[in-house]
Wavefront OBJ file of the C-alpha trace (Angstrom):
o trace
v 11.184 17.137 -57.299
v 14.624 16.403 -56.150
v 15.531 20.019 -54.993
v 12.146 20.048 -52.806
v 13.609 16.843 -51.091
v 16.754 18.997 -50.440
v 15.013 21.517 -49.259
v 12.998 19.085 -46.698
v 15.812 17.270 -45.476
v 17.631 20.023 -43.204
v 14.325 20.653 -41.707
v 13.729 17.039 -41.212
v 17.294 16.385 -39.684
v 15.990 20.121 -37.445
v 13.128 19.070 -36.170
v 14.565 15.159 -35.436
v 17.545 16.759 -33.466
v 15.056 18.950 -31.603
v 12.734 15.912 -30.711
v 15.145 13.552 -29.284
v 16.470 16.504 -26.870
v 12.924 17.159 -26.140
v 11.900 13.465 -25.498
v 15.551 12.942 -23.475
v 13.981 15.845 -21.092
v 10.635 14.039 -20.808
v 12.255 10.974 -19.794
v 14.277 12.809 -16.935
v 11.072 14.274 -15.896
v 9.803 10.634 -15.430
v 12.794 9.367 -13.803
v 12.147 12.601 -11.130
v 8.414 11.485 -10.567
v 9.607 7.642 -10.310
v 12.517 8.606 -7.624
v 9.525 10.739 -5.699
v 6.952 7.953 -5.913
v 9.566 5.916 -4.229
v 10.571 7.818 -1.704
v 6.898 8.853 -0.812
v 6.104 5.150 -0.089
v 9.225 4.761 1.220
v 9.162 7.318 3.787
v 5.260 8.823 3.989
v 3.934 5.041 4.123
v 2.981 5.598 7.563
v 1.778 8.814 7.414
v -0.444 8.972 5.345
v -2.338 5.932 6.009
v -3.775 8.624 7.971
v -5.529 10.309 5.424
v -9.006 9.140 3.511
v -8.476 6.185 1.525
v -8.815 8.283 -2.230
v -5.653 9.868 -1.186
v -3.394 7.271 -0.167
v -3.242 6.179 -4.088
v -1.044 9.033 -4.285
v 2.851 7.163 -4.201
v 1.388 4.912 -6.822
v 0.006 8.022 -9.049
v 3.612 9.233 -9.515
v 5.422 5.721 -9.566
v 2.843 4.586 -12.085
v 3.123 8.321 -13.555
v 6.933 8.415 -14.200
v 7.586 4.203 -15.041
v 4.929 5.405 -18.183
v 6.687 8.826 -19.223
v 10.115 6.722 -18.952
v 8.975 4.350 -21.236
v 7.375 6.882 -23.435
v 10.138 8.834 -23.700
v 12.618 6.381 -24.927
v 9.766 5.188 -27.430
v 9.879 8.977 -28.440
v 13.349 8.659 -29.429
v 13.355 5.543 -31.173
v 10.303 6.791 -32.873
v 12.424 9.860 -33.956
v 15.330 7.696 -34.599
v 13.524 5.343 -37.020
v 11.676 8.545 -38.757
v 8.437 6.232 -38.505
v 5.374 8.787 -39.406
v 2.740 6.508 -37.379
v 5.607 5.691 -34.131
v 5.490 9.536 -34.164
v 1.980 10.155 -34.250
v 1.238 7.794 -31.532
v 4.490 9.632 -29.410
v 2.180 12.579 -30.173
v -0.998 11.027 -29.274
v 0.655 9.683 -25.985
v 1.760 13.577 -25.188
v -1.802 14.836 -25.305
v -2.679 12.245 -22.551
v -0.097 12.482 -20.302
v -0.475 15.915 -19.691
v -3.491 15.267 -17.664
v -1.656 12.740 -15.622
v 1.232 15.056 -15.021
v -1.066 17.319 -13.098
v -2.318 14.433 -11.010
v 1.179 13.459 -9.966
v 2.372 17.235 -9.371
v -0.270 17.372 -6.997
v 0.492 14.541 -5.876
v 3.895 15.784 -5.007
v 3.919 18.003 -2.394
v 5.481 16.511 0.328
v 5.420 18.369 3.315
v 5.422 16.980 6.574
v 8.838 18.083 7.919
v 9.265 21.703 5.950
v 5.754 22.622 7.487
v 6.311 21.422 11.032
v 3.202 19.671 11.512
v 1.705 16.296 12.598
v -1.199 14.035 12.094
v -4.100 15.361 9.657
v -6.424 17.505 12.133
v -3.738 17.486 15.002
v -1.560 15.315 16.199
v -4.323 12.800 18.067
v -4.954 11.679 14.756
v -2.319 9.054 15.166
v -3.412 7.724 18.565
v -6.057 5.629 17.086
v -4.258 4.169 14.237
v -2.340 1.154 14.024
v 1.229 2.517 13.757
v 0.636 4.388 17.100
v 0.187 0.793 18.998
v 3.033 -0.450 17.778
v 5.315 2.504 17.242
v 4.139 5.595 18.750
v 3.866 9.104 17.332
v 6.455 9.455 14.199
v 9.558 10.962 15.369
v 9.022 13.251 12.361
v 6.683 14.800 13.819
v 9.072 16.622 17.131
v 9.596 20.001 17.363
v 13.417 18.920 18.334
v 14.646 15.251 17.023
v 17.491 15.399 19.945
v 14.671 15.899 22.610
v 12.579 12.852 21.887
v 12.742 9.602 22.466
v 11.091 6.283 21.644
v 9.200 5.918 25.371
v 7.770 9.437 25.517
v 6.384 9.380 21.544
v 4.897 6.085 22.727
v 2.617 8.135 25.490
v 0.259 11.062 24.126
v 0.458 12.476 26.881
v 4.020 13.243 27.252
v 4.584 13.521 23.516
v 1.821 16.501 23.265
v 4.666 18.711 25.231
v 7.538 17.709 22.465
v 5.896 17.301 19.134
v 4.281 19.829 16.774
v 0.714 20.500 17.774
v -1.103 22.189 14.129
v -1.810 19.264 11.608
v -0.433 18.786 8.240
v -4.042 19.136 6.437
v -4.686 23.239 7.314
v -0.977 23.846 7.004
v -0.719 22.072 3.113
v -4.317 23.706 2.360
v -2.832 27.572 3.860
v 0.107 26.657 1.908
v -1.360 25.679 -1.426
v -3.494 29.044 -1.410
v -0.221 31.210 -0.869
v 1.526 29.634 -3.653
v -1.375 29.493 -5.694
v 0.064 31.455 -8.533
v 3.354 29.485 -8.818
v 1.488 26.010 -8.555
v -0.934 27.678 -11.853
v 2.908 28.386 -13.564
v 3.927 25.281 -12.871
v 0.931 23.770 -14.142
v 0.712 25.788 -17.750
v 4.707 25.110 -17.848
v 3.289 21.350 -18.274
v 0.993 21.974 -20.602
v 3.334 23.949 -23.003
v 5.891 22.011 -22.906
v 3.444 18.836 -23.808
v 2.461 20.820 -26.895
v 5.923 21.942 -27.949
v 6.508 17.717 -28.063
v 2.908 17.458 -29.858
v 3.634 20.189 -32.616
v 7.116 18.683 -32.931
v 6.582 14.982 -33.748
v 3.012 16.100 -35.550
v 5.700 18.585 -38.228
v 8.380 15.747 -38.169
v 5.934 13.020 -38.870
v 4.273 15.063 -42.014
v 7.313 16.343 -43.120
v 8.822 12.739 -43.365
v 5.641 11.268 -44.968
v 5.811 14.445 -47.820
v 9.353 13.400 -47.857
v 8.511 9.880 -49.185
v 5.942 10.572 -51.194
v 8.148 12.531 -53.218
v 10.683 9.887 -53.366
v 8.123 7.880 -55.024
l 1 2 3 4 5 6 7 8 9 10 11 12 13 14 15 16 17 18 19 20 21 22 23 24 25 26 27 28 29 30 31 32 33 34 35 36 37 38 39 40 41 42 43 44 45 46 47 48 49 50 51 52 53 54 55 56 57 58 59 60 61 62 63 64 65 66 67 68 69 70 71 72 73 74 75 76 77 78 79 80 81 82 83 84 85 86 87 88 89 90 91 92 93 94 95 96 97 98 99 100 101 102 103 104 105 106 107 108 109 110 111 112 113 114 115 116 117 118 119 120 121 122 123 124 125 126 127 128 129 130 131 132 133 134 135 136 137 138 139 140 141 142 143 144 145 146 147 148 149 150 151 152 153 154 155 156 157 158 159 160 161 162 163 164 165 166 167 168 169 170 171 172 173 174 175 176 177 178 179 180 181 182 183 184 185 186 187 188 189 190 191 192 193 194 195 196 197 198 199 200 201 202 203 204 205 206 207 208 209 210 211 212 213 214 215 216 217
């Protein structure tokens, strides 16, 4: 009995080293997806109160996204910590979940207006009937050259259709997505291994440590 709790205890002190390292990655990858959320609402307020209502959630799916995975993954390491066989099963549970959120908030991620050198959704009179337009004008984001506009001609549509980018965002980011199809799908199965890798981890540690104590018994 006691040389099969040797033998268990190098795996055991294995598989917790591996854990923490993989839950200390999972937090960064919240922190990322909290620092995007941010900036998104930050930055693409204005923009895309544009689009349909369903999609302006999209800031909040990555702040609410990464504030969880942050939290999960410093649960996930006191879990490992504390060798606790149920903390760990829920830290596995949780990993099976979040996966599906993950893919919610990476599409939620692409941010694009500048890189693709577009404005408004259809074109660029999108933004003459909303709000911001009254009491702002077109976006200065949205010139073909920063140095060449100014306040006074994004405020007319007129003379801001000769200085700002004509295409809009939503046929550029659709064109886009299709192109990069096949990276967005590696991306996306990246995710999903990775979740399991943390699933199959604190599952092993979690039985291993429970084996451990019954023996102990």
């Amino acid at each position: 009995m006691a040389s099969r709790r040797m033998e268990t205890k190098p795996v055991i002190t294995c598989l917790k080293t591996l854990l923490i390292i993989y839950s200390f990655v999972f937090w960064i990858t919240g922190v990322i997806l909290l620092a995007v959320g941010v900036w998104g609402k930050l930055t693409l307020g204005t923009y895309i109160s544009l689009i349909a209502e369903n999609s302006t959630n999209a800031p909040y799916v990555l702040i609410g996204t990464g504030t969880t995975i942050i939290v999960f993954g410093l649960f996930g390491c006191f879990a490992t910590c504390r060798g606790s066989p149920w903390m760990l099963k829920l830290y596995a549970m949780f990993l099976s979940l979040v996966f599906l959120a993950e893919l919610v908030a990476g599409i939620s991620g692409f941010v694009f207006r500048h890189e693709l050198s577009c404005c408004g959704v259809q074109n660029y009179t999108n933004w003459s009937t909303s709000h911001y337009f009254y009491e702002h004008g077109i976006p200065p984001s949205c010139c073909m050259n920063a140095s060449d506009c100014n306040p006074s001609d994004l405020a007319n549509i007129t003379i801001a259709a000769t200085k700002i980018n004509q295409k809009g965002c939503y046929d550029l980011m659709t064109n886009f997505m299709e192109t990069n199809m096949g990276i967005i799908a590696g991306v996306a199965f990246g995710i999903a291994f990775s979740q399991l890798i943390g699933m199959l981890l604190a599952c092993c540690l979690s039985r291993f440590i429970t084996a451990n104590q019954y023996e102990m018994v």
